[in-house]
N, C-alpha and C positions, 0 to 999 in steps of 0.2 A: 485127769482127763474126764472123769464121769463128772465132777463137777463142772465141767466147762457146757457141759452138754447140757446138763441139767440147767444151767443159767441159761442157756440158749433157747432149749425151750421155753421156758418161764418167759424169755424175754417173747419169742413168737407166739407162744398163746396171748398176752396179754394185748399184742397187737391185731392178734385174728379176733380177740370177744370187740374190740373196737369197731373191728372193720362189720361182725355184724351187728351192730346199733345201728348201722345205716345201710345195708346192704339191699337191704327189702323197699328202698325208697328210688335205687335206682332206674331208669327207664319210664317211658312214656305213661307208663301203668304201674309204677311204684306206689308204696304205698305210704300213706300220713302216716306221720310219729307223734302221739298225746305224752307231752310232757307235763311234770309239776315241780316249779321251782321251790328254792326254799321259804319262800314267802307266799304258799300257796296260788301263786300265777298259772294257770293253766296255759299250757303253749301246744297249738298243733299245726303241724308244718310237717313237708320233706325235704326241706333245703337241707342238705349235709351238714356246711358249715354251720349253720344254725344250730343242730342236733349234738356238734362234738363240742359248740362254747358251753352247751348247757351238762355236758358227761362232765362229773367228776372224779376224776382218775387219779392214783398219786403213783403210777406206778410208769419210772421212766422212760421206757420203749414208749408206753401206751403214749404219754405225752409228747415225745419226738413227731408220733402221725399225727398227733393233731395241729402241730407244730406247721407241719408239713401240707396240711390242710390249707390252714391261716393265707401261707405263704402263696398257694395256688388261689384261693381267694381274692386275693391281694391285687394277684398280677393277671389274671384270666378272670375275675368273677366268678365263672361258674368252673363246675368239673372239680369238686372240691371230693363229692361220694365218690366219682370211681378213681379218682389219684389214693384215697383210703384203701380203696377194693382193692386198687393193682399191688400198691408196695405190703398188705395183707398178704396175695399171693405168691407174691415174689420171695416171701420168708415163709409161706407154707411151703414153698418148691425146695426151698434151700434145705429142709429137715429131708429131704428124700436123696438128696446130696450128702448130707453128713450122712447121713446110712450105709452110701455107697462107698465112704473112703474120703470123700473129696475136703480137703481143710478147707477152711474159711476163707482164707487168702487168693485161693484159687478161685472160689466162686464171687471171690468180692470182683476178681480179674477178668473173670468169663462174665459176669455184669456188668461191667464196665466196658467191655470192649459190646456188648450187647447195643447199651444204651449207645453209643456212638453210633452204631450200623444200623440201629431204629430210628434217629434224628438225621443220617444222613438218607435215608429210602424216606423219611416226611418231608423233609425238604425237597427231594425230588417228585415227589408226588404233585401231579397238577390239581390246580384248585376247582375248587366244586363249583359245579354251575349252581346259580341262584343270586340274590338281589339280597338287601336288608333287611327287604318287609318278611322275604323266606327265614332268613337268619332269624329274626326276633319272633316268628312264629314257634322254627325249633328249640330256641331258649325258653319256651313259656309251654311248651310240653310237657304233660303231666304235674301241671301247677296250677293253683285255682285260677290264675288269669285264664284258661282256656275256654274257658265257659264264655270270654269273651272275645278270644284266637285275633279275629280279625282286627277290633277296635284297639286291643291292646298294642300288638302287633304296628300298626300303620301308628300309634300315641309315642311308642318308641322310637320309631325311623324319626318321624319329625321333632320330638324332643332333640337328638342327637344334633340333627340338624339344622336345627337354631342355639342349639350350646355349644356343641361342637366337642366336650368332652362328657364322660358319664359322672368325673368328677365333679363338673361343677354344675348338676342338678339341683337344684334345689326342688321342693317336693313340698307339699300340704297335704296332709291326711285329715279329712275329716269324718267322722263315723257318724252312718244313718243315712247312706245313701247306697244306690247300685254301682256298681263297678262300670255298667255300660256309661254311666254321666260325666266320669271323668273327663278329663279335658287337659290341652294345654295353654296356661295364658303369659299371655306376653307381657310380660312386666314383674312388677315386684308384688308379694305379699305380706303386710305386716298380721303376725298373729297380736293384733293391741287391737284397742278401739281409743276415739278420740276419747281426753280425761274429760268428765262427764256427759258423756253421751255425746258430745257433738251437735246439739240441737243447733247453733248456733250455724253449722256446716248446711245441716239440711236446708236451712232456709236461704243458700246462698247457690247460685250455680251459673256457669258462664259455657256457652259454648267453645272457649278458646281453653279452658282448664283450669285451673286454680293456680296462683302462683304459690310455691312449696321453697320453707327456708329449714335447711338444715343444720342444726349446731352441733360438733363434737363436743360435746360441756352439759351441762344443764341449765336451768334460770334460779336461781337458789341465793340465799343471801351467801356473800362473799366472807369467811371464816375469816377473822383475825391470826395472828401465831401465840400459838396456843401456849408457849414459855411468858407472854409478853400479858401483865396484870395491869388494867385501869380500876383508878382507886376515883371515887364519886361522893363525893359531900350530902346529894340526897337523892329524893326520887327524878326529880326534874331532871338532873344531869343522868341519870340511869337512862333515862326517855330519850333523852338526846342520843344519847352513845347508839342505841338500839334504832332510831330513824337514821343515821349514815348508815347501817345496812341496809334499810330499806329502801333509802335513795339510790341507792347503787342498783339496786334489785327495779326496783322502777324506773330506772334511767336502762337499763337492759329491754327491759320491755315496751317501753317509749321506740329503740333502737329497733325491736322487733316489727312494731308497727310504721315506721317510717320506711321499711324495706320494704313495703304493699304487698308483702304475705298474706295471706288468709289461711294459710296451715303451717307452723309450725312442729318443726320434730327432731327431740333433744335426743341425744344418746344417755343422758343421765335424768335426772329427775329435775320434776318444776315446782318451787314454792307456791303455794294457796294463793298468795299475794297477786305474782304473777298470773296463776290462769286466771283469775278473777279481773284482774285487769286485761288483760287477752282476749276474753270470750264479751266484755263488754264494749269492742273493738270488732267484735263479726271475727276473731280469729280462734280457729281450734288448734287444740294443743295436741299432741302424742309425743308420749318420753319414755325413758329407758328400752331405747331402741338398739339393739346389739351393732358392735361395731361395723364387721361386714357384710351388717343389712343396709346399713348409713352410706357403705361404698356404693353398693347396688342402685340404692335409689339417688344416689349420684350419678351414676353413669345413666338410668335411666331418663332422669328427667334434664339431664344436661347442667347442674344448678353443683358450684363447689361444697363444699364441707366447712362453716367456719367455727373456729375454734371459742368465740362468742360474737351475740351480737352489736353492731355500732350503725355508724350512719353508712358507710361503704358496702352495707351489705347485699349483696345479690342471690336472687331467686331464680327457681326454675319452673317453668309452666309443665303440670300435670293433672291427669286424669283417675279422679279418687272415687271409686263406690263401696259401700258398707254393705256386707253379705253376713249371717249369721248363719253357722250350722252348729247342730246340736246345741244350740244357748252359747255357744262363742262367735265372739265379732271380731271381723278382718275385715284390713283396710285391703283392698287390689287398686294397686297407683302401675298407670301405664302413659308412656308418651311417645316414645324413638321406638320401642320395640327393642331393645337392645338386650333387656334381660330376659330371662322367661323360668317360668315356675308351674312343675308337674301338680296340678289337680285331681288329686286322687280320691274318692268313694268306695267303702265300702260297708255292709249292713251291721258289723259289731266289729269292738277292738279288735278282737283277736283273729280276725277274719280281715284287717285292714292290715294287719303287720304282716301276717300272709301276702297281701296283694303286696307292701312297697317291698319283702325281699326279692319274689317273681319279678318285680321291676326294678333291684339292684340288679340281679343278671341278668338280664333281657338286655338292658341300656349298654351294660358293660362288654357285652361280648359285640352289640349295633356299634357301641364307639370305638373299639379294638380294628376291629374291621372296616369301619369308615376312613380311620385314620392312620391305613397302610397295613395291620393283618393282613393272614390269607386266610380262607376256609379250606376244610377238608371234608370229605364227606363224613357224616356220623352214623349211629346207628350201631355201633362196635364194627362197621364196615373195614376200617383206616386200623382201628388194632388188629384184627385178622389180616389184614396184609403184611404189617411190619410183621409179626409173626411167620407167615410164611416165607418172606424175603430173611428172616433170621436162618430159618431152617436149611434154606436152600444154599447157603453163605454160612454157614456154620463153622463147617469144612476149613476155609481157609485161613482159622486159629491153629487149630489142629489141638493135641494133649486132650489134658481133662477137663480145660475149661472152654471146651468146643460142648461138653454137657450143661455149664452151667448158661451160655447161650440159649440151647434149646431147652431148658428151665424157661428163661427169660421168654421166648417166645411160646410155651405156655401160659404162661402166667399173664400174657398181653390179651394171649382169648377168655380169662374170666370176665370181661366186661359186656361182648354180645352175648358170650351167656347166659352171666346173670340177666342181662337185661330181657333175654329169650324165656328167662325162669320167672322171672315179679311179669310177664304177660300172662303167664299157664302156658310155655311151651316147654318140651323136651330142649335140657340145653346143649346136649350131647349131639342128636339128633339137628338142630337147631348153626352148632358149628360145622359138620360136615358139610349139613348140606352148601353153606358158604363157602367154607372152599371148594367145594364140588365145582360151584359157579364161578370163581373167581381163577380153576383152573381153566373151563370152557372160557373164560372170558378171554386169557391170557392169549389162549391157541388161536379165536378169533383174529385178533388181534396182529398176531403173526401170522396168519395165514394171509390176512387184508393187506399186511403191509408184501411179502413175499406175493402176490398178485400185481400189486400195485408194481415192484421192482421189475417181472417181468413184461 
């Protein structure tokens, strides 16, 4: 038996040293975490999840919460530190249980029925007043976006909605600029530039747009099979053999140019031959273009995907300008508006990776709730409720794990706590007085409606 105990702590402490690597980070006034990875990267951030991919732990509880982190990530974006902090507390309560007598079985029973009566009082709970722009303001609390609250805020709402999901954002980060210049644009972003500069582009321009051909393939000479040996008498027939690739390769590119493209863009690579022949044609080239970039700027500019070029081939009219930050050049190609890509700024790397995880949770928790979420109020407001609707429902388990309930609904008030404690307040002091108000609010409440009956 003393061994069982002894595992059990081992296994709760190594989840309480977890919970505090990030504990200090939670709430609106949490504080940054300076990490350094094994390749001397310096990282400083208070995103949670960001803090628990970078702990390395070998030690299997420890890993379960991080586990457990991931998984809240995953499916909520944010709320990664206090899902850490809460299942933390909930195994520091349970050590105050085994003290008492209470087995294991029983407290896994009285949490279990806990968590059921805390999901049925959230779900009845009516949802918080506020809009998106509110939501994506409270997501970006105590993150360096806040310095920009408002811009960032109102960049989220309308990202969402013109994407419609946080999944399928797409995002440019480029460093040396301010966070207030981001932007969102509408359309696709290639991080390429045309192969060799593009001079050829610059000197062309049409108010109606460029017409844009896209090939899933590259322009490249056509490979023979590679099992299959030509045997050649001398140099002239070696010459010969080597111009039917060439023709083929020139006859693609001929094909190119009868389609009245003036940009071309391969998803694989282009032989010398061909640009050379292309750009003395007023056509620019860009290749090795990722696949589900090639769909993007498909549906943008309305124009199919072909698997090579011939005489059938069709284009689609688009709007291309060349911008360089920090010495790298992007193409921005817009037409329908159909796609769109978050423009993000900010002064150093590591000050930008900052800004796009603030804006994985911002967008994520704006797209949750645009697309049928509900909100609850925050603030540790909604966990001290469920807490005291535990307490007051306790009772009707009844035994010994009507105690590990009222564990459980301790353990829900470590969150405006802490969050009461990373401001400089008393957290002790800090929960009372919450319930204090949430008792007056209750009686209000009942008294309005019991007025109203009479």
């Amino acid at each position: 038996m003393s061994d069982n105990n002894t595992t059990q702590r081992l296994n709760i402490e190594a989840v309480k040293r977890i919970a505090e690597t990030v504990r200090t980070t939670l709430g609106p006034l949490g504080m940054d975490k300076m990490m350094v990875d094994g390749g001397g990267n310096v990282i400083v951030t208070n995103d949670g999840a960001t803090i628990l991919r970078e702990v390395d732990t070998a030690h299997p509880a420890a890993k379960m919460v991080v586990e457990v982190s991931k998984m809240q990530e995953t499916n909520a974006y944010d709320g990664t530190t206090s899902t850490v902090v809460l299942a933390s507390q909930l195994l520091s309560n349970s050590e105050s249980l085994f003290a008492k007598g209470l087995h294991p079985n029983v407290i896994n029973k009285g949490y279990a029925a806990a968590r059921n009566m805390a999901i049925e009082c959230l779900e009845g709970m009516e949802d918080a007043d506020g809009d998106l722009l509110s939501l994506a303001k409270t997501a970006i609390t105590g993150k360096s976006l806040e310095t920009s609250e408002e811009k960032v805020a109102q960049l989220c709402v309308e990202t969402i909605e013109a994407v419609g999901d946080a999944r399928e954002v797409k995002t440019l980060a480029a460093p040396g600029g301010a966070l207030s210049d981001s932007y969102l644009f509408r359309g696709v972003v290639l991080n390429k530039d045309f192969i060799g500069g593009g001079d050829e582009f610059d000197n062309w321009t049409d108010e109606d747009g460029v017409e844009v051909l896209l090939i899933n393939g590259g322009l490249t000479e056509i490979k023979g099979n590679e099992n299959v040996s030509v045997q050649v008498q001398d140099a002239n027939s070696y010459s010969q053999v080597q111009a039917m690739g060439r023709d083929k390769l020139l006859s693609s590119a001929k094909a190119v140019v009868s389609s009245g493209a003036k940009v071309v863009v391969c998803r694989d690579g282009v032989h010398d031959t061909a640009i050379s022949y292309l750009r003395k044609q007023g056509i620019s080239v860009v290749q090795r273009v990722p696949e589900s970039t090639m769909r993007r700027l498909s549906n943008e500019i309305g124009a199919p995907i072909h698997m090579f070029p011939d005489a059938t081939s069709t284009t689609g009219a688009g709007f291309i300008e060349r911008e360089t930050y920090n010495n790298v050049s992007y193409l921005f190609i817009h037409s329908q508006n159909k796609e769109a890509t978050l423009v993000l700024f900010g002064a150093t790397q590591s000050t930008l990776d900052e800004i796009q995880r603030g804006f994985d949770d911002a967008l994520g928790v704006v797209s949750l709730v645009k697309n049928g979420d509900s909100m609850r109020y925050g603030g540790g407001s909604t966990y001290l409720a469920i807490a005291m609707h535990l307490r007051a429902n306790a009772s009707e388990i009844g035994g010994r794990a009507q105690m590990a309930i009222e564990a459980f609904a301790d353990a829900l008030e470590i969150i405006p706590a802490t969050i009461a404690e990373n401001a400089g307040f008393d957290p002790l002091d800090t929960i009372l007085e919450m319930r204090h108000r949430r008792v007056n609010h209750q009686t209000d409440e009942t008294s309005q409606s019991f007025t109203a009956l009479i």
